[in-house]
N, C-alpha and C positions, 0 to 999 in steps of 0.2 A: 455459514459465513455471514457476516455482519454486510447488513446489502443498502437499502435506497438510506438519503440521509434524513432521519427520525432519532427523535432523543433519547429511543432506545438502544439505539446504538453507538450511545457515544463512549470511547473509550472509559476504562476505570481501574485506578492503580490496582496492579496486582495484590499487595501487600504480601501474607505469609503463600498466597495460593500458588507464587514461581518462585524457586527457591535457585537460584545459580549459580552454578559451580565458580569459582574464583575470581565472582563478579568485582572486585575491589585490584584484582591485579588483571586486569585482562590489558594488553599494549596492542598496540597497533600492527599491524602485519596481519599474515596467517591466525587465522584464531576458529576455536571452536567456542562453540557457544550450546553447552552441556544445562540442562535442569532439570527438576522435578517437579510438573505439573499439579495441583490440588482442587477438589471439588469443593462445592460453598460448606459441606459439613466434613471439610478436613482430611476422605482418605485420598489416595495417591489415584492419579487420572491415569492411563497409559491409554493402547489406541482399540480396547475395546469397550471405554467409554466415551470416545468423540465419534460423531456419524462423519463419515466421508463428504464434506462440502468440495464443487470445482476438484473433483481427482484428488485430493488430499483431505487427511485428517487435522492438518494442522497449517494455517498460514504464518510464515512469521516476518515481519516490517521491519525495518530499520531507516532509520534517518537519525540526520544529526541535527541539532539546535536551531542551523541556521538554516534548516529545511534543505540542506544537499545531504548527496552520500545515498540516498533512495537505496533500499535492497527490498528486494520484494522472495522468501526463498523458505525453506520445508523441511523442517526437521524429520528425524525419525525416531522412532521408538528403539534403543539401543541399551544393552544392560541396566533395564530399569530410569534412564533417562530421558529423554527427551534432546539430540545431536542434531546439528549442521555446524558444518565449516563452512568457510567461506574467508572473506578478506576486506579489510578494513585501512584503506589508503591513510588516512589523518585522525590525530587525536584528535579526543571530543567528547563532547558530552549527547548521549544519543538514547533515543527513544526505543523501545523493540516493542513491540506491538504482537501478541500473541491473539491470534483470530480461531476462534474454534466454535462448534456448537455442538457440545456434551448428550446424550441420550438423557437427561438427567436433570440440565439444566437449558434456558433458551440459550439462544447464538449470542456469544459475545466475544467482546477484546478485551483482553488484560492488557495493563501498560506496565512496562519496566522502565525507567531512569537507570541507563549506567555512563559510567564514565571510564574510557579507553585513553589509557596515557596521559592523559590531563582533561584542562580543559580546553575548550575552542579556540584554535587561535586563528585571528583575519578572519571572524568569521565572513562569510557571502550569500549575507540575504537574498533571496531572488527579487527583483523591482519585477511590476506586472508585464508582460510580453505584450508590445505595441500592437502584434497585428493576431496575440493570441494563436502564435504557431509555433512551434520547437525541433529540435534537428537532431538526427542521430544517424550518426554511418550514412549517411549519405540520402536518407530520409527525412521526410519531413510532416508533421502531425499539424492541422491548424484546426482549432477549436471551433464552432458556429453554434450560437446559441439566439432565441429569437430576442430582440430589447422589444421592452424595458428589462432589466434582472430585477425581483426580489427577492426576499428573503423567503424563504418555506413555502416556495412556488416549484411544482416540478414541473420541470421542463425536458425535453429532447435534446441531449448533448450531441453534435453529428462533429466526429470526427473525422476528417479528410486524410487521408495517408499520401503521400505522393513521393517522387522518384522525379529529379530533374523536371518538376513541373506536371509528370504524368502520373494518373489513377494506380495505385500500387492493386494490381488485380487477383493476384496468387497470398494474401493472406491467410496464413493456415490458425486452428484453433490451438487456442493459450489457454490447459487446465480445464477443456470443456466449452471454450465460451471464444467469442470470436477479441477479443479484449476485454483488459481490467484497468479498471482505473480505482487509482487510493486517492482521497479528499481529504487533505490538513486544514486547518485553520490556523494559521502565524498566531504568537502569542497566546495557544490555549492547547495544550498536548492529547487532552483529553477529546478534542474537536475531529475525532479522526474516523473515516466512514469508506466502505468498501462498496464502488457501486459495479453493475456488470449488464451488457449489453442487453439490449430489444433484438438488436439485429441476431438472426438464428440461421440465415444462408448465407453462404462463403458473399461477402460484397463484391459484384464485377467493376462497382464505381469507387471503390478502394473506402466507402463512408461504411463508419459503423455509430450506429447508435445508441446510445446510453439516455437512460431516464435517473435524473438527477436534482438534488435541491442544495441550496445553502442556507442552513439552517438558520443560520444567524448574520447580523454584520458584519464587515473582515478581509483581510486579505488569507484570499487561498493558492494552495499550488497542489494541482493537480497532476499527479504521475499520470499517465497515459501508457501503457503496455499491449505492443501487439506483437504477433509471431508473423516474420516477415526470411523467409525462405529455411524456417528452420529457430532463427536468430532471434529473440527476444528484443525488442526494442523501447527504450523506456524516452515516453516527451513528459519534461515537466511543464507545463503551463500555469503560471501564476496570473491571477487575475484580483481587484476587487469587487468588492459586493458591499455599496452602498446604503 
């Protein structure tokens, strides 16, 4: 899986190498999301040419335009395609991000451009988060990272998990790893980098940390993803980078 941000791992259109089933009519609701994977010299990929990255053969993203809508989710290998369902609240124009690393070839992301029902409409940019923390079910995720930020400097991402103010302590593992986080960069589709945690023991202080860069200038929004009783929970945090 495509891991710390390095420019080799930045996204790159799929072109003929995903092929998707009834990508021009796909609507919004219930949908599957059916294709045919392809290696750089043309034959057809299935899952005994991807090695198993994070408990899966295959990662697949989705976001939409105006950086909401996040899906983070795993196809399967089904009648010669490549399957997940799932569900798509609003039309839009959305990114799917195919994450794999082939026996064959190194770790990369294919990108796909589709558009579901239309285009965007109202879209809702995210503006940066004041205090750099985000909420979910009753949870809350706050970023700390040391200043100055620059650009193509790694650093220590410590993310704080918390519960009404208190250290969320019972964190269980997401896919192998104690959280995942996916890094965008607004206005560049191809800016997209999969990082995953330092931290390797269950946190008692509910921080896990990730080792992370920004490659370039930008505003970014950071998914955040941890397993919190079971329950998957995703913080986006948007920040800039100067």
């Amino acid at each position: 899986m495509a891991g710390h941000a390095t420019d080799e791992h930045i996204a790159k259109l799929a072109g003929s190498r995903v092929d998707l089933k009834g990508k021009n009519i796909l609507k919004p609701g219930a949908i599957e999301l059916s294709f045919k994977l392809y290696g750089e010299d043309g034959h057809p990929f299935g899952p005994d040419d991807l090695k198993v990255e994070h408990e899966k053969k295959m990662h697949l993203l989705l976001v939409r335009d105006d950086m909401t809508r996040f899906q983070h989710i795993h196809p399967e290998f089904v009648h010669s395609s490549w399957t997940v369902k799932t569900t798509i609240p609003d039309q839009g124009v959305y990114q799917m991000y195919v994450d794999i690393a082939p026996f064959e070839e190194k770790a990369h992301v294919l990108r796909v451009p589709i558009t579901i029902g239309g285009e965007t409409k109202n879209p809702k940019v995210p503006e940066p988060n004041a205090d750099w923390s985000a909420q979910d079910g009753g949870y809350s995720a706050k970023l700390m990272i040391d200043q100055p930020l620059k650009t193509k400097e790694t650093k220590q991402w410590v993310f704080a998990i918390t519960q009404k103010g208190q250290p969320v302590t019972n964190l269980k593992p997401y896919l192998g790893a104690y959280g995942h986080v996916v890094e965008l960069r607004h206005n560049d589709a191809d800016d997209f980098f999969h990082v995953h945690p330092v931290t390797e023991e269950q946190p008692k202080d509910g921080k896990v940390v990730f080792e992370g860069t920004f490659p370039t200038k930008g505003r970014y929004t950071l998914y955040a993803q941890f397993n919190i009783e079971g329950d998957i929970k995703t913080f986006p945090i948007t920040l800039d980078i100067e």
